[in-house]
PAZAPA-4460 file (N, C-alpha, C; in steps of 0.05 Angstrom, whole numbers, plus 32768, in hexadecimal, padded with zeros to 4 digits):
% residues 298
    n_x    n_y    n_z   ca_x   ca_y   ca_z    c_x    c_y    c_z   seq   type   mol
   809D   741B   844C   8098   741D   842F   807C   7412   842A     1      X     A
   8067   741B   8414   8059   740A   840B   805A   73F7   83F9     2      X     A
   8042   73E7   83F7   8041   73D7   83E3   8048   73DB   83C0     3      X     A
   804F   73D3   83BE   8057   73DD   83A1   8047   73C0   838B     4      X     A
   8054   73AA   8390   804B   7394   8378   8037   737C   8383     5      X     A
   8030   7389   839E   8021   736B   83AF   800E   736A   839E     6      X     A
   7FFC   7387   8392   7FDF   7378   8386   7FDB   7369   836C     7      X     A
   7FF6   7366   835C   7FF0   735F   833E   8004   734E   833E     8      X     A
   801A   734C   834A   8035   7340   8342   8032   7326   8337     9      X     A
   800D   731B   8345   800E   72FA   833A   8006   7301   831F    10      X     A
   8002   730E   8310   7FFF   7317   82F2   8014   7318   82E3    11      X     A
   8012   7306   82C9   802C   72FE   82C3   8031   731B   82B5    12      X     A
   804C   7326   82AE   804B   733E   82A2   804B   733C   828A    13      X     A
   8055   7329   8282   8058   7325   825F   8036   7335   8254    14      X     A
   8022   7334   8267   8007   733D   8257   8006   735C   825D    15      X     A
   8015   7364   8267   8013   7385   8271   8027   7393   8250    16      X     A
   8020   73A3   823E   802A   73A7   8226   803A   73B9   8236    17      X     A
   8055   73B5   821E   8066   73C6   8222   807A   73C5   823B    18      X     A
   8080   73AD   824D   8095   73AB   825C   80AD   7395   8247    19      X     A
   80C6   7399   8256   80D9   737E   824E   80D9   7371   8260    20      X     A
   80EC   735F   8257   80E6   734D   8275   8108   7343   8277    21      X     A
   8121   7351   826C   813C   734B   827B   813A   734A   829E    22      X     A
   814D   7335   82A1   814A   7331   82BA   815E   734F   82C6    23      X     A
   8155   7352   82DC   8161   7362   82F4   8172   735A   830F    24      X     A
   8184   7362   830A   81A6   7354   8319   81A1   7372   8334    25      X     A
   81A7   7366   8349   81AC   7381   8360   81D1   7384   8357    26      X     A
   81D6   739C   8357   81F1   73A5   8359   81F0   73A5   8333    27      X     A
   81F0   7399   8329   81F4   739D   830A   81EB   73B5   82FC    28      X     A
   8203   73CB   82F3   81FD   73E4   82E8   81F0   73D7   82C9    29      X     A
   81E2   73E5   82CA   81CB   73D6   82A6   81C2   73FC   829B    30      X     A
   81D0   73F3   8281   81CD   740E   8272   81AD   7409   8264    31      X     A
   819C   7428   8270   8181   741D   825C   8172   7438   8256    32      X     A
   818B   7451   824B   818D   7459   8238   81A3   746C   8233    33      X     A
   8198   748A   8228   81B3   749B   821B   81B9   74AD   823C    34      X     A
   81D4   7499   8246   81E1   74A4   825E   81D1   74A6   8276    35      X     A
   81C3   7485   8271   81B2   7485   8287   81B8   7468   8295    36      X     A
   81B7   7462   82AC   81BF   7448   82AE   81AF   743D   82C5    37      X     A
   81A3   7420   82D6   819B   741A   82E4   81AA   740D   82FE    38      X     A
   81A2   740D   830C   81AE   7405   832A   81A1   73ED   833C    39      X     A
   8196   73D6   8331   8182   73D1   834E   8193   73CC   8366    40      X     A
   817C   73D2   837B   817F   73D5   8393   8180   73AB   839A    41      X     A
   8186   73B1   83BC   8183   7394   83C4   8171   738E   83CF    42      X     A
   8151   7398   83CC   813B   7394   83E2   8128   7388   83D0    43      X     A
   8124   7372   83CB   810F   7363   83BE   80FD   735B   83D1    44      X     A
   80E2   735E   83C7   80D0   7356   83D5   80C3   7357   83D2    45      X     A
   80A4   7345   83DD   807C   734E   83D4   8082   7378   83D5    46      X     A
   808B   7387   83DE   8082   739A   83E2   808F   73A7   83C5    47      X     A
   80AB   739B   83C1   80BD   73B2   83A6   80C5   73A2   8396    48      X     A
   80A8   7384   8396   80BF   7379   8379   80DF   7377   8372    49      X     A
   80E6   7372   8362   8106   7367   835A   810F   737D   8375    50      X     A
   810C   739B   8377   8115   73A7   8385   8112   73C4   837F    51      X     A
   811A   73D8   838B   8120   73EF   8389   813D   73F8   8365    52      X     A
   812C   7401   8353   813F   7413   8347   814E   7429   834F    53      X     A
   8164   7430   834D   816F   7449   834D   817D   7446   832E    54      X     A
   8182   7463   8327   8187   7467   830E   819C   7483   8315    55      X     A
   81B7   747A   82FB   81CF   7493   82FD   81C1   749A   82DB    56      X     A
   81C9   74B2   82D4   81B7   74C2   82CD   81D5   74DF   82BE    57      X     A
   81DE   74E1   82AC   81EA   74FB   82A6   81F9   74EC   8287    58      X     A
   8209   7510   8283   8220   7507   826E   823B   750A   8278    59      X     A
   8241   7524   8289   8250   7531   828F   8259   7525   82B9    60      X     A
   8246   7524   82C1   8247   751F   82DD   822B   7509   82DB    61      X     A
   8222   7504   82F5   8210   74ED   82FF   81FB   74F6   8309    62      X     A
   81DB   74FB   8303   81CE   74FE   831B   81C8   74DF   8320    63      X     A
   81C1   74D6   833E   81B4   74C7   8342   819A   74BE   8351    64      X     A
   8185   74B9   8349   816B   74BF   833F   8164   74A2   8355    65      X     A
   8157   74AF   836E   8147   748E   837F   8165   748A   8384    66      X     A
   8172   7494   839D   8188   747B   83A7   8179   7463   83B0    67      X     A
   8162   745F   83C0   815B   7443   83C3   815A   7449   83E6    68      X     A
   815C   742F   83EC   815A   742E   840C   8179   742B   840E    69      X     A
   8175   742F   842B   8195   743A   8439   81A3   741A   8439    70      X     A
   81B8   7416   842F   81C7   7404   842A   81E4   7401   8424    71      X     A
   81F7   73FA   8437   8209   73F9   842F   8217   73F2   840E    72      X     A
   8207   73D4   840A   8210   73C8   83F1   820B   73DD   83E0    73      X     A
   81ED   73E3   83D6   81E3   73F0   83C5   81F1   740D   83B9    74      X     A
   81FE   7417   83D4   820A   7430   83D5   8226   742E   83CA    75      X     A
   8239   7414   83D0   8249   740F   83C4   824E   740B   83A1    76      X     A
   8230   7400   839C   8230   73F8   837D   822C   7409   8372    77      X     A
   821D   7423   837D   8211   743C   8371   823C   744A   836C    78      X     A
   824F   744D   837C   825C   7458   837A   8272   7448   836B    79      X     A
   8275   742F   836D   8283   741F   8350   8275   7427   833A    80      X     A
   825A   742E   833A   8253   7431   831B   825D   744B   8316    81      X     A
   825B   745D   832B   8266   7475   8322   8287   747B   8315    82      X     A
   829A   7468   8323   82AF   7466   831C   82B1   7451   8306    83      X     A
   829A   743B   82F7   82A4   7438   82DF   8297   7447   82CE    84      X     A
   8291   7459   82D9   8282   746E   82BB   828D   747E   82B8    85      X     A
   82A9   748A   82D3   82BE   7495   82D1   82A8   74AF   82CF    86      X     A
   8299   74B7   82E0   8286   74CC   82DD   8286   74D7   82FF    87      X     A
   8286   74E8   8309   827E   74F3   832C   8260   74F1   8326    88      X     A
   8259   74EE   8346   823D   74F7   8347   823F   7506   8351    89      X     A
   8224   7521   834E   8229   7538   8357   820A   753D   8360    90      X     A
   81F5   752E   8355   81D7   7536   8362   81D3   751D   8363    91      X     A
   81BA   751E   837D   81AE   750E   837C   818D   7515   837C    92      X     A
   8178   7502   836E   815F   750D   8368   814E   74F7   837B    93      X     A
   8132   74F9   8384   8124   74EA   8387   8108   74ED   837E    94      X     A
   80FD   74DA   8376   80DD   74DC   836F   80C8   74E1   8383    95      X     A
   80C9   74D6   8397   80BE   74D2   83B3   80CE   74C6   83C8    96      X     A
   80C1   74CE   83DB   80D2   74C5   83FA   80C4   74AE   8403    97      X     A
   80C2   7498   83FD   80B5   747B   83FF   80D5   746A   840E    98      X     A
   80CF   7459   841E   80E8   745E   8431   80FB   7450   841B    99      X     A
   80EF   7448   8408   80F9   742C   83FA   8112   7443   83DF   100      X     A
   810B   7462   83E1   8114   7468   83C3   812B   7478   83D0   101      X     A
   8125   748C   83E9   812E   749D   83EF   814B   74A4   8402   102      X     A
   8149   7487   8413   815A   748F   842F   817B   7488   8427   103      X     A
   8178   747C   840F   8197   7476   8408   81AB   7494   8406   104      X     A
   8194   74AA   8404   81A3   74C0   83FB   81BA   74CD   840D   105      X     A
   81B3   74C7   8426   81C1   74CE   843B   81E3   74D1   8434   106      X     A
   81E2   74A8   8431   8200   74A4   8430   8203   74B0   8415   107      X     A
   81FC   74AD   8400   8204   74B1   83EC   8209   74D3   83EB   108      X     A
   8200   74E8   83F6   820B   74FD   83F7   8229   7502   8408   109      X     A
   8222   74EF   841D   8241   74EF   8433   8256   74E2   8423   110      X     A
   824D   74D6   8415   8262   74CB   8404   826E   74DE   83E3   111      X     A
   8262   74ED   83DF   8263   74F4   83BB   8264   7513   83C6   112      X     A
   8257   7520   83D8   824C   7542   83D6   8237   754A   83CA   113      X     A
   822D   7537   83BB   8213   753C   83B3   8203   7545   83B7   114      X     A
   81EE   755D   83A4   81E3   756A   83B6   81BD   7556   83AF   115      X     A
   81AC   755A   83C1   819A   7555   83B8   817F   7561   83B6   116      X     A
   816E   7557   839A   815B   7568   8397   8145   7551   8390   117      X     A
   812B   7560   838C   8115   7550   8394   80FD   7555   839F   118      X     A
   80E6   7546   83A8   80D4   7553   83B6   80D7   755D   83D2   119      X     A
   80BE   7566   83D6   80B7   7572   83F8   80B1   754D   8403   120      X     A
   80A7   7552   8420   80A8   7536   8434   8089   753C   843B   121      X     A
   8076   7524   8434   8057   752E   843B   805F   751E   8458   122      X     A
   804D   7527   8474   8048   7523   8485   8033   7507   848E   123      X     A
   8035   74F1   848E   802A   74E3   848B   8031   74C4   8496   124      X     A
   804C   74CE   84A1   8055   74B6   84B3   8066   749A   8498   125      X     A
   805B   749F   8486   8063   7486   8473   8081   7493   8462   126      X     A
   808B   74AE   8466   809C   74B4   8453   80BF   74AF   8469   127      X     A
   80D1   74B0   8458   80EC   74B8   8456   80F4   74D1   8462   128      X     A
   80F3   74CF   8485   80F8   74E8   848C   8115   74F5   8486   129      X     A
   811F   74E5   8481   8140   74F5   847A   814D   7501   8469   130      X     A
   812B   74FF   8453   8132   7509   8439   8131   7530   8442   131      X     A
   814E   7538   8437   8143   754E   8438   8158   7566   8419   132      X     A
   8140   7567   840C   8154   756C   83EE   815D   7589   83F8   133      X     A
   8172   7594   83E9   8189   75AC   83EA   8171   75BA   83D2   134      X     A
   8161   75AD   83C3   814D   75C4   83B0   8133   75B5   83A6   135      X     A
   8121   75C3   83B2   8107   75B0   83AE   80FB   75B6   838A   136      X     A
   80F8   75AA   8387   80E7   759D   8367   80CC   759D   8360   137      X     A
   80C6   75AB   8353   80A1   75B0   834C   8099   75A6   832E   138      X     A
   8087   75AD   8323   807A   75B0   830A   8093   75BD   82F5   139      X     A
   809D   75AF   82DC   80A8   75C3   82CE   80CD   75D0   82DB   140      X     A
   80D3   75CB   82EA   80EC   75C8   82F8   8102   75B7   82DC   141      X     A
   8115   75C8   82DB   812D   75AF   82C7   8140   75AF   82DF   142      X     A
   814C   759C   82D4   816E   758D   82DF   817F   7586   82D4   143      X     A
   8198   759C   82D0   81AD   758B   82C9   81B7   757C   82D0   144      X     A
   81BC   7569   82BC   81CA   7549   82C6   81DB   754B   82BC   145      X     A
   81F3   755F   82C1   820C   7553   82AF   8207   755A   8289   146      X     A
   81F2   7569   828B   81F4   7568   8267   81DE   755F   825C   147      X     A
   81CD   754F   8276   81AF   7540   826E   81A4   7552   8279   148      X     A
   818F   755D   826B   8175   756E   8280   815B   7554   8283   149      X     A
   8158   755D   829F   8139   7553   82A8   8128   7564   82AA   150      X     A
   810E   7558   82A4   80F6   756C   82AF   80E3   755B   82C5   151      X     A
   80DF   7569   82DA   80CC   7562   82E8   80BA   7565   82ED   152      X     A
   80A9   7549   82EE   8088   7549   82EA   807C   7542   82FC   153      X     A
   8065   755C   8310   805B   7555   8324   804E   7535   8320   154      X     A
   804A   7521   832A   803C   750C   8322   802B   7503   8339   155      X     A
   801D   7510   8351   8017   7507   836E   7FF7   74E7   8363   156      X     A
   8002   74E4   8377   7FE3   74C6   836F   7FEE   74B6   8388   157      X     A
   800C   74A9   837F   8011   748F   8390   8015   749C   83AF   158      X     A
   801E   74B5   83A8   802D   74BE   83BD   8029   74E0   83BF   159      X     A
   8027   74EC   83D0   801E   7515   83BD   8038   751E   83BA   160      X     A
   804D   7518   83C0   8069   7522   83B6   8075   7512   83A0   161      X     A
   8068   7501   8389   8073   74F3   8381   8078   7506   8362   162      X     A
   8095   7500   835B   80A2   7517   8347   80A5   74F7   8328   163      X     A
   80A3   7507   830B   80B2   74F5   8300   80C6   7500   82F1   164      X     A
   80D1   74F7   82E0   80EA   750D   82D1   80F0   74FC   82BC   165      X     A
   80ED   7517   82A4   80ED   750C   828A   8108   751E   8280   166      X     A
   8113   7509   826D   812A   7513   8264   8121   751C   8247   167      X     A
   8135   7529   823D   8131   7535   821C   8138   7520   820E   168      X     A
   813D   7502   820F   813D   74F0   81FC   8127   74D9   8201   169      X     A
   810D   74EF   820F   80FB   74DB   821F   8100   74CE   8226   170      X     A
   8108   74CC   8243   8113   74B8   825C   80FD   74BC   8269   171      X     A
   80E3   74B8   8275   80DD   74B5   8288   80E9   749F   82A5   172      X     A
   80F4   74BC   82B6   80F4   74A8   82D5   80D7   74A1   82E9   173      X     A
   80CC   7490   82E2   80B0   748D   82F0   80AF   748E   8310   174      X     A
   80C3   7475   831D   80C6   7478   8330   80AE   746A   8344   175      X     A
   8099   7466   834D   8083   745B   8351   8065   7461   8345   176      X     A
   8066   7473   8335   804B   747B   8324   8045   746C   831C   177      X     A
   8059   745D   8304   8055   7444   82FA   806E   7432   82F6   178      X     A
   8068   7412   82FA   8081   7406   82FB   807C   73EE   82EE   179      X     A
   8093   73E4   82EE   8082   73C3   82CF   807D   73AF   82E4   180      X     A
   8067   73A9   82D2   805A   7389   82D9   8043   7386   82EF   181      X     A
   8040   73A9   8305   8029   73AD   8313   801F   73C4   8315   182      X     A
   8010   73C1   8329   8004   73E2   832D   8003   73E6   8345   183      X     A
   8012   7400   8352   801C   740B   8369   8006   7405   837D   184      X     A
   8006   740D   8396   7FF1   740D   83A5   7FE9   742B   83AD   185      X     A
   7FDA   743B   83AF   7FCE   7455   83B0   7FC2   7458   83CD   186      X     A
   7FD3   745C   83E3   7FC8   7463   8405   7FCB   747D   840B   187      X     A
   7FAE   7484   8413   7FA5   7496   841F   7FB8   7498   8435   188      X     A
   7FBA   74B4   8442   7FAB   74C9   8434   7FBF   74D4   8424   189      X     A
   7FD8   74C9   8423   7FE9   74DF   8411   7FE5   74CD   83F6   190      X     A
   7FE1   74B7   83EC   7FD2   74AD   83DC   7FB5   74B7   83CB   191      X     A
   7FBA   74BE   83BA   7FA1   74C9   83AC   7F94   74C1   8395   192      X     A
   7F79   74B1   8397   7F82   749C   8379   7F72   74BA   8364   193      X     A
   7F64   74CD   836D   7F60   74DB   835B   7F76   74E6   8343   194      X     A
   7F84   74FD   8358   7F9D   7501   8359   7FAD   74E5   833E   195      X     A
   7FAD   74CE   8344   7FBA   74C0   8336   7FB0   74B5   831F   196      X     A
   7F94   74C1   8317   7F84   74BB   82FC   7F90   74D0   82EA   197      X     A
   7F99   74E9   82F8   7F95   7506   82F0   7FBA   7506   82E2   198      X     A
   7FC5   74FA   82FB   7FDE   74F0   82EC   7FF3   74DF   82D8   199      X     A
   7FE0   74CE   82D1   7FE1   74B7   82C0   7FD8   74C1   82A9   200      X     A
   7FC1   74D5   82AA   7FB8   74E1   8287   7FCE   74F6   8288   201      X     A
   7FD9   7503   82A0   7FE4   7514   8290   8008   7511   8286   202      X     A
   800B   74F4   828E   802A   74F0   8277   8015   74E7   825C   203      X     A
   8009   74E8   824F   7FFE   74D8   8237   8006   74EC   8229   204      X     A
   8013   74DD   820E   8018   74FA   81F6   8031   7510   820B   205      X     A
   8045   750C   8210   804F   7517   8216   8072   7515   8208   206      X     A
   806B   74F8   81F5   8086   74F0   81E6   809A   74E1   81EB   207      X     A
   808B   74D0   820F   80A3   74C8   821C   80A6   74A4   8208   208      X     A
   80BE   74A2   820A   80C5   748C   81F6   80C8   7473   8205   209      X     A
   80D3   747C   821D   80DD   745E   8237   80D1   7464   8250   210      X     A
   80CF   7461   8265   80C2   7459   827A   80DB   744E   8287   211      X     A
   80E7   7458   829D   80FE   7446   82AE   80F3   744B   82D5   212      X     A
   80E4   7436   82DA   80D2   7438   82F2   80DD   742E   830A   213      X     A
   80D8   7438   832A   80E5   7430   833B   80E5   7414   833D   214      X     A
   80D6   7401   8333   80D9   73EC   8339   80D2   73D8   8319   215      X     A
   80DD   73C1   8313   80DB   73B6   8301   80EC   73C1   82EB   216      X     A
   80EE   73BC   82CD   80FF   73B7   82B6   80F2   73D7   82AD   217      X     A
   80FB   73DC   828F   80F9   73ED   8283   80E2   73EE   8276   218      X     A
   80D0   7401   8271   80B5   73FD   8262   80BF   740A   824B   219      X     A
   80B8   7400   8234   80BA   73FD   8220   80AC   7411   820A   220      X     A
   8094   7414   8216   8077   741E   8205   805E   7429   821B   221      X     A
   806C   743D   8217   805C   7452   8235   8041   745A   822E   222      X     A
   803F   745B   821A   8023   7460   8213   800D   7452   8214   223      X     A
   800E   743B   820C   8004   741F   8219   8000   741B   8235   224      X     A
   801D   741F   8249   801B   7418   825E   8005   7432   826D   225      X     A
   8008   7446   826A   7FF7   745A   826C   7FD6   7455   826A   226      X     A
   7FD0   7449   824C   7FBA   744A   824A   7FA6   7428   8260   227      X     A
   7FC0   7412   825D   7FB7   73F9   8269   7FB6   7405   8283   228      X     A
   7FC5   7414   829B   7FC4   741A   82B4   7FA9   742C   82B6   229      X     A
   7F9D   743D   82A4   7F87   7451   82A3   7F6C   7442   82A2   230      X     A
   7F76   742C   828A   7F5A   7418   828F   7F57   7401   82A4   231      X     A
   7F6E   73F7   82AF   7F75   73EE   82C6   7F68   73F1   82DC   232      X     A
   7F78   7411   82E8   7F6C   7419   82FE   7F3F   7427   82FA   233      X     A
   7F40   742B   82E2   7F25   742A   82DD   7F0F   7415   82DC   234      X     A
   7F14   7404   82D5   7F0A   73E8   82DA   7F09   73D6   82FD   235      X     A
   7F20   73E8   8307   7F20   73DB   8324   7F0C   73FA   8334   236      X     A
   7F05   740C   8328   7EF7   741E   8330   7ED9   7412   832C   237      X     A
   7ECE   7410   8318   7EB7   7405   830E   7EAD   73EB   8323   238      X     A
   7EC0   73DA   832D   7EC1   73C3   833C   7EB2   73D7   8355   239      X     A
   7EC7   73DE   8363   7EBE   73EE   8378   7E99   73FC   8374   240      X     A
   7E9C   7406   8364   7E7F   740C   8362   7E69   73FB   8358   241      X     A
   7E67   73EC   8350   7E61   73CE   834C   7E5C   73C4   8361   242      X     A
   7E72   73BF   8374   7E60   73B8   8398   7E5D   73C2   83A9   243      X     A
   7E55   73DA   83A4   7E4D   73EC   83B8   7E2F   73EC   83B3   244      X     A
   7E21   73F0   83CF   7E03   73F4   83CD   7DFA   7406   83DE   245      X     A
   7DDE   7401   83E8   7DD3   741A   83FA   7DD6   7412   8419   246      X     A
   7DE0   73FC   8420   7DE8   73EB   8437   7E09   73F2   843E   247      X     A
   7E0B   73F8   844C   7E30   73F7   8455   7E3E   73E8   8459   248      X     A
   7E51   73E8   8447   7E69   73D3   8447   7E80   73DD   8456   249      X     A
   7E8E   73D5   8467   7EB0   73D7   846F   7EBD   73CC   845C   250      X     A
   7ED2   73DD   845E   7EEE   73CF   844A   7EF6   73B5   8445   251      X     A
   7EEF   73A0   845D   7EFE   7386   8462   7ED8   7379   8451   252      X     A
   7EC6   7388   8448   7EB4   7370   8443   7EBA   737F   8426   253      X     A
   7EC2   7399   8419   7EBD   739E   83FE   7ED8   7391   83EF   254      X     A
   7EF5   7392   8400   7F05   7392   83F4   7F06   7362   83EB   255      X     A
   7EEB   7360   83F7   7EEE   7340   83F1   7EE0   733C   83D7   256      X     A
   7ECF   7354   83CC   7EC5   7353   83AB   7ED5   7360   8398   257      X     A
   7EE4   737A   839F   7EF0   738D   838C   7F08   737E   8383   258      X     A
   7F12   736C   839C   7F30   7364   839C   7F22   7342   8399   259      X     A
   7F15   7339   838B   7F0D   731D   8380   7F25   730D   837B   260      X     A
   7F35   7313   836C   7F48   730F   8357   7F65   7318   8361   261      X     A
   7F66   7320   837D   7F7E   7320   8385   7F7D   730D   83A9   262      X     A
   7F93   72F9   83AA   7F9E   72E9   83C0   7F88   72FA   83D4   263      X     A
   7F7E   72E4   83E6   7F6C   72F4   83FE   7F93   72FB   8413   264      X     A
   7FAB   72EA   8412   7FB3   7301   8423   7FC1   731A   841B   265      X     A
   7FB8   7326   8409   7FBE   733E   83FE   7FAE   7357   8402   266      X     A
   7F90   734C   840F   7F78   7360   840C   7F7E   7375   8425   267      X     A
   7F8F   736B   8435   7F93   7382   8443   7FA7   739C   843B   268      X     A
   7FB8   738F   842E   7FC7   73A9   8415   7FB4   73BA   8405   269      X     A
   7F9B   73A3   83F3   7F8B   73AC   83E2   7F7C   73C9   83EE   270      X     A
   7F73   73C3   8409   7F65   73DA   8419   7F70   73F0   8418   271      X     A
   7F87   73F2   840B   7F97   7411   840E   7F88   7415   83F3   272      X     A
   7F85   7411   83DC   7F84   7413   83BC   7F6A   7416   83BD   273      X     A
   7F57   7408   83CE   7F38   7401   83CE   7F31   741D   83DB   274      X     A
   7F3D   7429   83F4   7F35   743E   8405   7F3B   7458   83EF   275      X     A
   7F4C   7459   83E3   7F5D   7466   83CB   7F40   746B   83B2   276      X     A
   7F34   7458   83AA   7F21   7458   8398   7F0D   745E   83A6   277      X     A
   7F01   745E   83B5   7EE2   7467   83C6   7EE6   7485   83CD   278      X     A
   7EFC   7486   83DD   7EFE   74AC   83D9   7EF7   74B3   83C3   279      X     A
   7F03   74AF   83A6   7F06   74B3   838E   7EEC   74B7   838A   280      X     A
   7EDF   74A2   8394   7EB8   74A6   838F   7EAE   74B1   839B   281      X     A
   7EB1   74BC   83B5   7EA3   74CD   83C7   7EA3   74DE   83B8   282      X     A
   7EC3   74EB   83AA   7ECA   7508   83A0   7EB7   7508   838A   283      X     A
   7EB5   74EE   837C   7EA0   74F1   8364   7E82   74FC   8363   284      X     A
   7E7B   74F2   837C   7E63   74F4   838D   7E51   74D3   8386   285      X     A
   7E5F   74C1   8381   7E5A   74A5   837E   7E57   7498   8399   286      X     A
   7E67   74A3   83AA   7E6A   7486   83BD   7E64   749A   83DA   287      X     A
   7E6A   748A   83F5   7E60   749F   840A   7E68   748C   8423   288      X     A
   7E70   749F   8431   7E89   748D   844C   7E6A   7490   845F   289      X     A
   7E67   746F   846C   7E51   7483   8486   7E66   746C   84A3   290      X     A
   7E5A   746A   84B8   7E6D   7463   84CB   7E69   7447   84D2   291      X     A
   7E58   7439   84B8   7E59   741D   84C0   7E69   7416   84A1   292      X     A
   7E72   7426   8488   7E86   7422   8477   7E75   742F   845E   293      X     A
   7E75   7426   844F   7E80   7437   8431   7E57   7429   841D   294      X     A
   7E56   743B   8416   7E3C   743A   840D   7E33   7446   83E9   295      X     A
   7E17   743F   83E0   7E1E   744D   83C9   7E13   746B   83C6   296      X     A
   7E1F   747E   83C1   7E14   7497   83C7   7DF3   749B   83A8   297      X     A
   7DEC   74B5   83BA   7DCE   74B3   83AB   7DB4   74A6   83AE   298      X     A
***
């Protein structure tokens, strides 16, 4: 799995607009909206925060959205919730194949019949080889959930298969695009921080009302969180180009200015986000790889 909350987590969230801050129970079904409900997982950690969300999802039947990592417990609570909602599950969805969202699906189909749908598997050594959906998911794709339709929104940045799905009572399922209280980590090469500028403007104005993200509480005010992550990751762009000169830097001497402000033992995570933004500038024609490290182009 990657990093998900190592670079900001020491940031209190109360200053990030637009999250809550109810606490998060593993196993406790938490309704957080119309026939939508949450699941956390049991894997807390520097890498997934409180943990992995999964989310049941319908009116009529269940999809369930991120089983999580493969887990007995988790798998069990996912199927008591199904039986107090007195609902079957019948799909299961995933955002990305991050080992942390995807591999629970397994059991949870051997168990329910479920069929599953979702993205393709990028090649890259870091994904969920077992994910393998019954109907792959693009741009503009719906889903019935039992009576709920989804739409799915290519969203690639953190990940190039990363999907999100908005419901018709604006539900966004974010999933790792964006999650409360940090900002994902973006690794090359299936990581694209271009790609993830390009995806962040394009939920803006789209009507979504909630935000329910693979990891952390419910966002509240997506519009906000949208615009704070846009000037966010722009400001940590500006940094980057800021210390860059006509002399070559390696990663381990840039990521000790860009990443000022974050724990020196984190800067080796940071180098995934930092390598993530310098492509970004090559592509701009800003920045320029030579074989003693990263320079200022022009």
């Amino acid at each position: 799995m990657l990093a998900r909350y190592a670079l900001s987590r020491h940031n209190a969230a109360s200053k990030i607009p637009g999250v809550t801050m109810a606490s998060l129970i593993p196993g406790q079904l938490t309704p957080i909206g119309d026939n939508a409900w949450r699941m956390l997982a049991r894997n807390p950690g520097m890498m997934t925060g409180p943990g992995t969300n999964s989310y049941l999802f319908g009116k009529d039947s269940l999809t369930v959205i991120d089983p999580g990592p493969e887990d007995r417990e988790h798998l069990q609570s996912l199927l008591q919730a199904a039986r107090s909602l007195n609902k079957p599950i019948t799909q299961v969805i995933v955002t990305h194949t991050h080992r942390d969202h995807s591999p629970g699906a397994l059991a949870l189909v051997a168990a329910t019949g479920a069929r599953c749908l979702g993205p393709w598997v990028p090649d890259d050594g870091l994904q969920d080889e077992s994910w393998d959906a019954d109907t792959l998911l693009a741009e503009g794709d719906t889903v019935d959930c039992g009576g709920d339709m989804l739409t799915a929104i290519e969203t690639p940045g953190h990940v190039g298969n990363h999907l999100c799905y908005l419901s018709e009572q604006g539900l966004l399922f974010t999933g790792d695009h964006l999650i409360q209280g940090s900002t994902v980590v973006i690794a090359p090469p299936s990581g694209c921080m271009q790609a993830y500028f390009a995806s962040l403007r394009k939920l803006q104005n789209r009507g979504i009302k909630l935000m329910a993200p693979g990891h952390g509480d419910v966002i509240t005010n997506p519009e906000k969180i949208l615009i704070h992550t846009l000037a966010h990751r722009q400001k940590r762009e500006d940094k980057v180009l800021d210390s860059l000169s006509k002399d070559a830097q390696p990663l381990a001497t840039l990521v000790t200015a860009v990443y000022d402000d974050v724990p020196a033992f984190l800067h080796g995570v940071a180098q995934l986000s930092l390598s993530a933004h310098l492509i970004k500038l090559a592509e701009d024609g800003k920045a320029a790889e030579t074989t003693s490290g990263w320079v200022l182009a022009g």
